[in-house]
N, CA, C and O of each residue as an XYZ file, in Angstrom:
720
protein
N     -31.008     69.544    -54.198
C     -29.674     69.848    -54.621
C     -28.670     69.284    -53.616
O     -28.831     69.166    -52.401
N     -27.397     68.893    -54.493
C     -26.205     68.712    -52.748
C     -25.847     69.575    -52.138
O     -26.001     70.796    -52.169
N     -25.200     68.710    -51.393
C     -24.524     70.030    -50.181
C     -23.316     70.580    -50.890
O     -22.662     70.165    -51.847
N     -23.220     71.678    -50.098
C     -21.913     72.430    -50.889
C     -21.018     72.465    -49.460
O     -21.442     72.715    -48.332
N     -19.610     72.127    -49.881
C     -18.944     72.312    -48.440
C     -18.580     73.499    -48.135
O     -18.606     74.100    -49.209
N     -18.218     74.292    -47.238
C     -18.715     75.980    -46.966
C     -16.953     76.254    -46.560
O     -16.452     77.325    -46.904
N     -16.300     75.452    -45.990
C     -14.991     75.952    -45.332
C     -13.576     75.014    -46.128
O     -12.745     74.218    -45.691
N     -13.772     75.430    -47.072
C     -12.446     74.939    -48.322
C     -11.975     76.212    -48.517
O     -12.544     77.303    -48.529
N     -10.560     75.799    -48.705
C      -9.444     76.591    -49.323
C      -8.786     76.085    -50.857
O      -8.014     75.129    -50.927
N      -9.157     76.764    -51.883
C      -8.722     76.540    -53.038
C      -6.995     77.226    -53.605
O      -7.055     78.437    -53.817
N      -5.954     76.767    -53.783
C      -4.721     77.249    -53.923
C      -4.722     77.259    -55.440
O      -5.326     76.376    -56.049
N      -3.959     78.385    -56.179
C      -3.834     78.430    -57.507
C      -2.864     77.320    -57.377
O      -2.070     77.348    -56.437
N      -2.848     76.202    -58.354
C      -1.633     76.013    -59.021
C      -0.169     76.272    -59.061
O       0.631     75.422    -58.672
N       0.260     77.635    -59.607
C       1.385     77.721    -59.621
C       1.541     77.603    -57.461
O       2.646     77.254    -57.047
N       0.675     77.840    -56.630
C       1.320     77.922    -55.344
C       1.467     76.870    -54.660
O       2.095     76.786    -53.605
N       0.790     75.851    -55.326
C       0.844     74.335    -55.006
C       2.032     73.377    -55.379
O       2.571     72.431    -54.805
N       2.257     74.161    -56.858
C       3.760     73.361    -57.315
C       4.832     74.030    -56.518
O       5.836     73.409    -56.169
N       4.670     75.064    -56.277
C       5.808     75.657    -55.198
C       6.327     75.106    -54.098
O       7.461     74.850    -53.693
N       5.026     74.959    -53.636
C       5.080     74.170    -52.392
C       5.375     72.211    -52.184
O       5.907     71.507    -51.325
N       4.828     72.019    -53.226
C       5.134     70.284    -53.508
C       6.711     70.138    -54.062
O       7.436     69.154    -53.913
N       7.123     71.723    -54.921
C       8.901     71.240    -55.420
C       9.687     71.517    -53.805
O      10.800     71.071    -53.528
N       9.089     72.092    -53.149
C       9.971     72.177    -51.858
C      10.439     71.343    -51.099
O      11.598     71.206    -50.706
N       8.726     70.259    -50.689
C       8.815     69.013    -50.222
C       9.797     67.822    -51.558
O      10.655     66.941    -51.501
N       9.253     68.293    -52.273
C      10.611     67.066    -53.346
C      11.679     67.351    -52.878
O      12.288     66.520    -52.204
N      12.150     68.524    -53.100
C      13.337     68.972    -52.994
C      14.303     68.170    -51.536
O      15.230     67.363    -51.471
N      13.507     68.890    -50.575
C      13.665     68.274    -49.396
C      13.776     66.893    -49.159
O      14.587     66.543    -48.303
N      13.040     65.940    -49.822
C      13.013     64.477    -50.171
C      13.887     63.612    -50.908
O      14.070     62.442    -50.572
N      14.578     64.290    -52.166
C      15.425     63.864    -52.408
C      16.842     64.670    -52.477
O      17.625     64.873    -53.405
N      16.840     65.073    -50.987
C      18.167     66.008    -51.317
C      19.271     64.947    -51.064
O      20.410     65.181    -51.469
N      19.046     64.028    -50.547
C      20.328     62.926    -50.976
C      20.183     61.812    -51.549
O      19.648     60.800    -51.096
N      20.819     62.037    -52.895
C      20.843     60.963    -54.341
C      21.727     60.098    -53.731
O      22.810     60.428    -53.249
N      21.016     58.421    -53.767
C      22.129     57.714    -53.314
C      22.706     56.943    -55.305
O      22.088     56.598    -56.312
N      23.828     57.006    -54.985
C      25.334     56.996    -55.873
C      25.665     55.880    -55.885
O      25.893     55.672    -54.694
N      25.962     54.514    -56.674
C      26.685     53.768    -56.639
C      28.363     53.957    -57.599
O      28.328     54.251    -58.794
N      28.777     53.890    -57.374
C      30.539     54.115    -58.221
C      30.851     52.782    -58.596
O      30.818     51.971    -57.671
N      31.134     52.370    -59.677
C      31.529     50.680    -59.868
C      32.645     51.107    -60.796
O      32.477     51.546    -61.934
N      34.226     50.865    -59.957
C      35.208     50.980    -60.546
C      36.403     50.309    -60.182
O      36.872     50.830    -59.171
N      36.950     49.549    -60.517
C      38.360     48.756    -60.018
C      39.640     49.755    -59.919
O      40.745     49.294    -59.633
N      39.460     51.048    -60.150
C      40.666     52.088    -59.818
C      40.339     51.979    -58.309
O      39.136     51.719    -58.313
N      40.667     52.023    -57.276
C      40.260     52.358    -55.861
C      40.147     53.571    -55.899
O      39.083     54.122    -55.618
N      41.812     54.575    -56.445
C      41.732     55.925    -56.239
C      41.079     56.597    -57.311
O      41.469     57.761    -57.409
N      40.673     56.441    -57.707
C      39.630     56.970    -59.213
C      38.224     57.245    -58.280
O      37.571     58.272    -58.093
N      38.053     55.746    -57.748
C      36.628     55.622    -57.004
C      36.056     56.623    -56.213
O      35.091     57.385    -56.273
N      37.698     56.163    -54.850
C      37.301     57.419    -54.015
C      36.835     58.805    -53.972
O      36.036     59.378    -53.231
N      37.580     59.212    -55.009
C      38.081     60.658    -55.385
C      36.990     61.122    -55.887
O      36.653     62.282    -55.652
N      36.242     60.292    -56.672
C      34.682     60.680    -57.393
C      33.620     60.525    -56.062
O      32.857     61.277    -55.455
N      33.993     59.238    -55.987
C      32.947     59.230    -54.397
C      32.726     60.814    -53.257
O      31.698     61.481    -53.140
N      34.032     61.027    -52.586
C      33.958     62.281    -52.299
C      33.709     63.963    -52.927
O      33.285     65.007    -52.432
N      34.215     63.559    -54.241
C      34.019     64.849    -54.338
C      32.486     65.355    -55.100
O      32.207     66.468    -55.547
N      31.465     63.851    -55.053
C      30.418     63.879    -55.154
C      29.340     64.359    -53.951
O      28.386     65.135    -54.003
N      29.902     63.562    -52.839
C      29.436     63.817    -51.430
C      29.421     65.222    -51.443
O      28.424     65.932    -51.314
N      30.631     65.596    -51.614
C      31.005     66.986    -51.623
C      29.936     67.992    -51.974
O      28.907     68.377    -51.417
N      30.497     68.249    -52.994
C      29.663     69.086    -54.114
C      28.602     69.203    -54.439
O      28.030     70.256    -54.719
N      27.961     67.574    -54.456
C      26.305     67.520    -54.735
C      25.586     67.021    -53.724
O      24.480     66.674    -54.137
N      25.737     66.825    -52.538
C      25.463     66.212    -51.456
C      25.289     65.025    -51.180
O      25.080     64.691    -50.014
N      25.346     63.959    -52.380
C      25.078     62.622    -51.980
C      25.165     61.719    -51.349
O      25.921     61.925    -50.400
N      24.628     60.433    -51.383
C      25.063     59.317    -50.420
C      25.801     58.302    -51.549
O      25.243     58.068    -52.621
N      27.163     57.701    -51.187
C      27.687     57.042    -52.284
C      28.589     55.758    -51.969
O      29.515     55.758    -51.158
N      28.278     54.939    -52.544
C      28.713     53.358    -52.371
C      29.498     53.078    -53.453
O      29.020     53.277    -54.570
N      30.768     52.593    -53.327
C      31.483     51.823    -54.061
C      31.891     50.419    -53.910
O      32.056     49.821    -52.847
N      32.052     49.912    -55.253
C      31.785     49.020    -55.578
C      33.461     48.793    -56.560
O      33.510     49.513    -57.557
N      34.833     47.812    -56.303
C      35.870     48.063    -56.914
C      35.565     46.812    -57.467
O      36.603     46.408    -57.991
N      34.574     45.912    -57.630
C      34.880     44.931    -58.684
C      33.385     44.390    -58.849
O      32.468     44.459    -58.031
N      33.390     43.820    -60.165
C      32.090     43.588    -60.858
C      31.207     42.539    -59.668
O      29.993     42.746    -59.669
N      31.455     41.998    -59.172
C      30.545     40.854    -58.070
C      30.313     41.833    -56.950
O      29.151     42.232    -56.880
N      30.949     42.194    -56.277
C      30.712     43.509    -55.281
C      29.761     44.113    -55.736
O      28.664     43.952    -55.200
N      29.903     44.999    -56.872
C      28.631     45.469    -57.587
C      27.421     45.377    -57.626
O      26.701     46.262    -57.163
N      26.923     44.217    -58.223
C      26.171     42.676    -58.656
C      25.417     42.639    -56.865
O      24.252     43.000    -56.700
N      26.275     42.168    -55.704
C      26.098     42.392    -54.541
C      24.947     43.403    -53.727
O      23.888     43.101    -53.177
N      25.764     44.982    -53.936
C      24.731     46.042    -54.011
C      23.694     46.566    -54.666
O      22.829     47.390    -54.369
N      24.030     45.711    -55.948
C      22.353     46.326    -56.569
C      21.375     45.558    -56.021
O      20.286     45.962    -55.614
N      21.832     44.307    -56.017
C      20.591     43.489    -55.373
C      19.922     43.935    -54.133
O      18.717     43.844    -53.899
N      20.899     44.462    -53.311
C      20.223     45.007    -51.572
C      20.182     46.218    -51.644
O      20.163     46.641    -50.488
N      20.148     47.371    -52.650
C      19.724     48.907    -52.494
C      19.192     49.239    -54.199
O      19.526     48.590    -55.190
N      18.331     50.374    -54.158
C      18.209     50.858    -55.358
C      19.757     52.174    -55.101
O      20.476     52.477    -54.149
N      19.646     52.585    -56.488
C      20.333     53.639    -56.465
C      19.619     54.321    -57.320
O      18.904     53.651    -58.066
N      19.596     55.825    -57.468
C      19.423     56.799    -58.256
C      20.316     56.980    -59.441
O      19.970     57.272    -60.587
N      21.500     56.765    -58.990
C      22.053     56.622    -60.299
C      23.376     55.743    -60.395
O      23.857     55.538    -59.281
N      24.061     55.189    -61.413
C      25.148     54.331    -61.535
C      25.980     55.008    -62.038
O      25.788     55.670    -63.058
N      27.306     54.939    -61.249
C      28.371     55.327    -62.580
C      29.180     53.972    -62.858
O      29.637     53.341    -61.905
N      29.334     53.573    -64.059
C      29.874     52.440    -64.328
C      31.171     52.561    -65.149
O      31.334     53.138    -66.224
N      31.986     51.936    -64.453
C      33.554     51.541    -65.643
C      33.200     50.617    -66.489
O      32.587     49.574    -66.263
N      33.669     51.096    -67.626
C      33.476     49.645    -68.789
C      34.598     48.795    -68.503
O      34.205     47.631    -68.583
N      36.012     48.855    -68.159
C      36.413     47.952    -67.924
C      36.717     47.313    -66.568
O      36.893     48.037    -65.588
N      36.769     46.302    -66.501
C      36.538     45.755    -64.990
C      36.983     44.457    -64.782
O      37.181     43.895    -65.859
N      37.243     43.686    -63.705
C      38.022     42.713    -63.966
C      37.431     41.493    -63.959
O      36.756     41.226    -62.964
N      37.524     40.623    -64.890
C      36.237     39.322    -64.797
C      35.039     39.863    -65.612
O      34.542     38.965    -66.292
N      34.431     41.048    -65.747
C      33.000     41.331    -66.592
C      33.245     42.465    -67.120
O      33.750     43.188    -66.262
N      33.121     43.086    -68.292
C      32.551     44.466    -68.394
C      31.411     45.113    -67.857
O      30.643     44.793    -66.950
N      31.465     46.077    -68.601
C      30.142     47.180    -67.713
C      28.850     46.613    -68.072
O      27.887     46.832    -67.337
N      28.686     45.672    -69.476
C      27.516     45.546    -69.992
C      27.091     44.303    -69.122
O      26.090     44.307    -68.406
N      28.278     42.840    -69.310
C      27.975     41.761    -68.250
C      27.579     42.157    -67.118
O      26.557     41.552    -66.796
N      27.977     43.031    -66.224
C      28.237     43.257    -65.115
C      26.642     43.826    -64.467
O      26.216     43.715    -63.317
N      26.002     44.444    -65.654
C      25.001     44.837    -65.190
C      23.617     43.268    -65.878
O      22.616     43.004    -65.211
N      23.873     42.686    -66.917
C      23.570     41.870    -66.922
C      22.954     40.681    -65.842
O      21.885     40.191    -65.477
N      24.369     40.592    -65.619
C      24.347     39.573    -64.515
C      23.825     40.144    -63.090
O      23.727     39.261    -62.239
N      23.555     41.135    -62.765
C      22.663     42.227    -61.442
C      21.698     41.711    -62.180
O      21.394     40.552    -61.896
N      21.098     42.245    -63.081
C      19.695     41.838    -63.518
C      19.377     40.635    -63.850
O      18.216     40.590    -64.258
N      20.168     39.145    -63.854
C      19.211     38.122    -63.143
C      19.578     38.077    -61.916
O      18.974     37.141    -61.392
N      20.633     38.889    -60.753
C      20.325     38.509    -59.386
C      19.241     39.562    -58.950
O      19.292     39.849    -57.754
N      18.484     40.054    -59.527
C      17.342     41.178    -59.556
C      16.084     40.069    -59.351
O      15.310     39.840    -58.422
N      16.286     39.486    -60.733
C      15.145     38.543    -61.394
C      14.949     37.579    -59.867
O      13.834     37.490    -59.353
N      16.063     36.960    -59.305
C      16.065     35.504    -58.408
C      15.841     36.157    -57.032
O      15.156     35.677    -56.129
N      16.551     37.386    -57.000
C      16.293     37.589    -55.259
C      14.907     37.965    -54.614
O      14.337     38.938    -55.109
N      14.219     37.231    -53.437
C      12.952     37.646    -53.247
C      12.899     38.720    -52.631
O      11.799     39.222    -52.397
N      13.943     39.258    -52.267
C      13.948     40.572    -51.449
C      14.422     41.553    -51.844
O      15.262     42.135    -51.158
N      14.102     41.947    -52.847
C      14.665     42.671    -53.680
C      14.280     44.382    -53.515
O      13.081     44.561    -53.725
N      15.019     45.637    -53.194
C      14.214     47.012    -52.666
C      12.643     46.962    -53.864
O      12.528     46.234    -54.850
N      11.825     47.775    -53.444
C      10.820     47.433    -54.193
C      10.900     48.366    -55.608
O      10.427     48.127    -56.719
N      11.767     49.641    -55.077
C      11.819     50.537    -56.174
C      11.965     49.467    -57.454
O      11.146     49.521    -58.372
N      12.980     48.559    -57.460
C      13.260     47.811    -58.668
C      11.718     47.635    -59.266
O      11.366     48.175    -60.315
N      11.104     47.049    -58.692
C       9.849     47.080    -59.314
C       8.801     47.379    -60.222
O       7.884     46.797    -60.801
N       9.435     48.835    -60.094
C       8.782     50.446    -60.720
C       9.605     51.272    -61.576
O       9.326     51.965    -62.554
N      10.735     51.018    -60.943
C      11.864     52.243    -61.586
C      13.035     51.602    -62.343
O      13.248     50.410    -62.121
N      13.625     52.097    -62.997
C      14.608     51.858    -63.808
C      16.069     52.694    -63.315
O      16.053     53.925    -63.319
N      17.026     52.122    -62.993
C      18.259     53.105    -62.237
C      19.128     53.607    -63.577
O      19.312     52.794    -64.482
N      19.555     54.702    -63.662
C      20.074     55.253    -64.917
C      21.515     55.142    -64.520
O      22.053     55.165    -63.413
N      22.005     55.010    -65.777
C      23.845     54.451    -65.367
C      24.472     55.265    -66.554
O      24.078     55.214    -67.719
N      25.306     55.874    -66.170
C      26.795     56.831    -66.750
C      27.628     55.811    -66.875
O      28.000     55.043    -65.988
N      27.959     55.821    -68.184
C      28.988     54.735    -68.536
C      30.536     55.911    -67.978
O      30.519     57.127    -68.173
N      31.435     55.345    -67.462
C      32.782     56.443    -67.219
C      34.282     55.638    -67.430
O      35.111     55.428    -66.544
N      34.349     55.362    -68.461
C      35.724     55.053    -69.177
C      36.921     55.771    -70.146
O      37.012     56.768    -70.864
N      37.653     54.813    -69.782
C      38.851     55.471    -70.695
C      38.841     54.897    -71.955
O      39.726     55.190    -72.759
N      37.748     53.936    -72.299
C      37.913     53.859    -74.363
C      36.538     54.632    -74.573
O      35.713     55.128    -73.805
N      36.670     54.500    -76.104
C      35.850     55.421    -76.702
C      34.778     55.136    -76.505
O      34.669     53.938    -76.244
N      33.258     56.044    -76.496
C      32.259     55.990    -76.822
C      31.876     54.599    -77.640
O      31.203     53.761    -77.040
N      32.194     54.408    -78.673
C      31.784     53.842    -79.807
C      32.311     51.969    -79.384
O      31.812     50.939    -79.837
N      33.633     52.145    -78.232
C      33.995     50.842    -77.523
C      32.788     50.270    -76.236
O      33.164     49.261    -75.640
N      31.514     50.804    -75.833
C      31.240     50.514    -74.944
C      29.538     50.850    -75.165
O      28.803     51.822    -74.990
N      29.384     49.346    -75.688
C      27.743     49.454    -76.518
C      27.122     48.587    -75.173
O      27.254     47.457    -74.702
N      26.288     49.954    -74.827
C      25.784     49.146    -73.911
C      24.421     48.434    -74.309
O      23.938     48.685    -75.413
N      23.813     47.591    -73.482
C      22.607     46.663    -73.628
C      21.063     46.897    -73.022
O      21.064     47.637    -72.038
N      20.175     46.562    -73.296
C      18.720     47.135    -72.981
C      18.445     46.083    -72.329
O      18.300     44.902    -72.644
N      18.377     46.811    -71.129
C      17.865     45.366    -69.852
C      16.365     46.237    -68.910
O      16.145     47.434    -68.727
N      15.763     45.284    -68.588
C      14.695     45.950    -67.849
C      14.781     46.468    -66.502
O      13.706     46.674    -65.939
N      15.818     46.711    -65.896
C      16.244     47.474    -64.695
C      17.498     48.884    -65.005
O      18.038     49.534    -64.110
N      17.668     49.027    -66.177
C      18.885     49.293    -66.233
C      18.803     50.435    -67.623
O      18.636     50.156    -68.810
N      19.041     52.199    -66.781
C      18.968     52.844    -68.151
C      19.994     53.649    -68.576
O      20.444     54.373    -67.689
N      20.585     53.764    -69.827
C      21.544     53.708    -70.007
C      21.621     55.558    -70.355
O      21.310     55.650    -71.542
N      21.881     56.883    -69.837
C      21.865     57.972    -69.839
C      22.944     58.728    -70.257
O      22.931     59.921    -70.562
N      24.124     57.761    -70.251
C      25.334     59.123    -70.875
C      26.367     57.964    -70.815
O      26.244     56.780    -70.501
N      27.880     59.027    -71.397
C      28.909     58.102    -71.371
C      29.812     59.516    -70.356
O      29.113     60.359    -69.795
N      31.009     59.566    -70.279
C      31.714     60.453    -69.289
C      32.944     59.533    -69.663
O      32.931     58.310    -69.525
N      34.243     60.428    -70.260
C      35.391     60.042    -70.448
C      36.238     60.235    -69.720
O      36.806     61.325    -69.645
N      36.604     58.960    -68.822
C      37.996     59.550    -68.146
C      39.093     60.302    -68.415
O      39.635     61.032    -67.585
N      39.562     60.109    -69.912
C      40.594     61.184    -70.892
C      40.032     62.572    -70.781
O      39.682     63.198    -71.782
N      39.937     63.102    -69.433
C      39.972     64.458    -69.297
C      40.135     65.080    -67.655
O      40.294     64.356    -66.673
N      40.072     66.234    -67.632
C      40.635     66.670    -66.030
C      39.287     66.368    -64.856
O      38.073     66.491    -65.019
N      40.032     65.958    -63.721
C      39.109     65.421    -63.420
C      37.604     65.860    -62.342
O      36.671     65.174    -61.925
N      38.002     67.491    -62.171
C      36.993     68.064    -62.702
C      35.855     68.484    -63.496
O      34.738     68.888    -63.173
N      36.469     68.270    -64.725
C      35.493     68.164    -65.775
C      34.654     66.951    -65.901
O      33.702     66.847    -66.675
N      35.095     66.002    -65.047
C      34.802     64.486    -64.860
C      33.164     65.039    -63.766
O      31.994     65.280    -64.062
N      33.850     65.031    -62.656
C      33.184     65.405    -61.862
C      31.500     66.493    -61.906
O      30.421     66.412    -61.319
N      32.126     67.484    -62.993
C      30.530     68.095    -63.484
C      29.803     67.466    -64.020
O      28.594     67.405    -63.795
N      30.634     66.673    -65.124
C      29.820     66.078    -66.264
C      28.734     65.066    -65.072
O      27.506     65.106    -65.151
N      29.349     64.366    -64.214
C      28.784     62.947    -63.290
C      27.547     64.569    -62.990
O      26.437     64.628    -63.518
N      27.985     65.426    -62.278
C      27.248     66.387    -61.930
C      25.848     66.797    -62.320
O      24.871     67.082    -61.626
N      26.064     66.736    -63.884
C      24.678     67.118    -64.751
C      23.696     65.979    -64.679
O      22.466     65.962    -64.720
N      24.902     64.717    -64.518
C      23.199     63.726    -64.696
C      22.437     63.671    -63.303
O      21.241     63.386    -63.245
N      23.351     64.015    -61.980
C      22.628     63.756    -60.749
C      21.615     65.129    -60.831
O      20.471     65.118    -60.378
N      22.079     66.004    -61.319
C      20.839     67.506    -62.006
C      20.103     66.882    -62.080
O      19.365     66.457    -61.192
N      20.118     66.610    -63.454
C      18.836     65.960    -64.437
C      17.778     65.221    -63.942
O      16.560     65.392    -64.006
N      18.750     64.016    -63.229
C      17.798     62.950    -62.870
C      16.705     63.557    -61.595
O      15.498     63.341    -61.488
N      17.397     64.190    -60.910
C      16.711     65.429    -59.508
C      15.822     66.151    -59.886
O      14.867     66.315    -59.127
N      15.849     66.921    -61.383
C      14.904     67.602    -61.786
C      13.615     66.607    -62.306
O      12.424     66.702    -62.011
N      14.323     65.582    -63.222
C      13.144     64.509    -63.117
C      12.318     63.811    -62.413
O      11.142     63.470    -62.539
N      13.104     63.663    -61.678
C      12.035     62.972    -60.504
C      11.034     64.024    -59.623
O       9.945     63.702    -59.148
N      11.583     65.178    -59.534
C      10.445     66.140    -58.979
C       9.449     66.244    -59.712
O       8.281     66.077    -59.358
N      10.051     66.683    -61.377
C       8.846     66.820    -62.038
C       7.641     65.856    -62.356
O       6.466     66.192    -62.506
N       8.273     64.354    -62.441
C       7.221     62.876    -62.944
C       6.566     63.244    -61.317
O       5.337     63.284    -61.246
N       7.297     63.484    -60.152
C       6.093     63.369    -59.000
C       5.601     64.551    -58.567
O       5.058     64.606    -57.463
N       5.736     65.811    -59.477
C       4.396     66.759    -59.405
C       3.382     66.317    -60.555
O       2.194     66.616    -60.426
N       3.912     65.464    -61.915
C       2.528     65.141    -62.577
C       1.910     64.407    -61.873
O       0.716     64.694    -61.957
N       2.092     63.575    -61.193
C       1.705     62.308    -60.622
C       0.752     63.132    -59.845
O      -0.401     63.231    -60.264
N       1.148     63.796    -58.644
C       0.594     64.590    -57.626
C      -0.516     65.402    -58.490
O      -1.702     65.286    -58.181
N      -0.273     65.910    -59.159
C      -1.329     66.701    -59.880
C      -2.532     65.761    -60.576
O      -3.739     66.005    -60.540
N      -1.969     64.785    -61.127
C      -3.021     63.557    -61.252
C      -4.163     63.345    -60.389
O      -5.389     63.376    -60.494
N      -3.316     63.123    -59.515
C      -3.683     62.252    -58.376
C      -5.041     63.226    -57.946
O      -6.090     62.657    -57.644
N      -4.960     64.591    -57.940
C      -5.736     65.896    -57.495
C      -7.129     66.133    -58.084
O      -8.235     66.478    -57.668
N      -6.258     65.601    -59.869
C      -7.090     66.210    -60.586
C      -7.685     67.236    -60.911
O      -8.511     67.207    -61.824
């Protein structure tokens, strides 16, 4: 017969996910933020009161090549994008990142694997700002500037939630996979 190993510790489940959402938690407690907006003071104002409130790390970006710029040398967790912008819209704008994605050899590796989710945040309608299916690039909500800008600010709020709760959860399945 085999050997049996004599000095193991077996943890239920639920005390293992406890302990692995802690270390997530801890891991991604700062969502890094890109802002891509040609308002400066629009930018800022979201920029900080993101830092603020949700703890993040956050980069702006006031014109579509700047943009284009930073995606290529960082991932982000999440995008907030203006549809209008000067020289590209929101859809070009991310377009054109995704062939300097495609060409750059140094590209963060996350691109690789992950897909960065982007909040469209304009002042035309929903129905003005069709965005496009690109392979770096996922498209998660819209957020209307035509409102207070608080209400701005939660709404950006729920997706940095969401996406936080997601990513803990895809890397406790993973982890639990991995265990078997």
């Amino acid at each position: 017969m085999g050997a049996v190993a004599q000095n193991f510790t077996i943890l239920p489940v639920s005390q293992f996910n406890q302990q692995f959402i802690k270390r997530a938690n801890v891991s991604k407690k700062h969502k890094r933020v890109l802002v891509i907006d040609d308002d400066y003071d629009m930018s800022l104002i979201i920029s900080r009161s993101l830092k603020v409130k949700y703890g993040c790390t956050v980069d702006i970006a006031n014109d579509p090549f700047e943009a284009i710029n930073l995606i290529v040398e960082k991932f982000y967790d999440l995008i907030i994008l203006d549809w209008q912008l000067p020289g590209l819209n929101g859809a070009e704008t991310l377009v054109e990142a995704e062939k300097g994605l495609r060409f750059e050899p140094s590209i963060p590796i996350q691109w690789d694997t992950s897909r960065a989710p982007v909040v469209i945040l304009s002042s035309s309608k929903k129905s003005e700002c069709p965005p496009r299916k690109t392979k770096h690039f996922n498209y998660i909500g819209y957020v209307s500037k035509i409102q207070p800008l608080d209400d701005i600010i939660n709404l950006l709020g729920t997706h940095i939630i969401k996406e936080n709760e997601t990513s803990i959860s895809d890397a406790i399945i993973s982890r639990m996979i991995k265990f078997g």
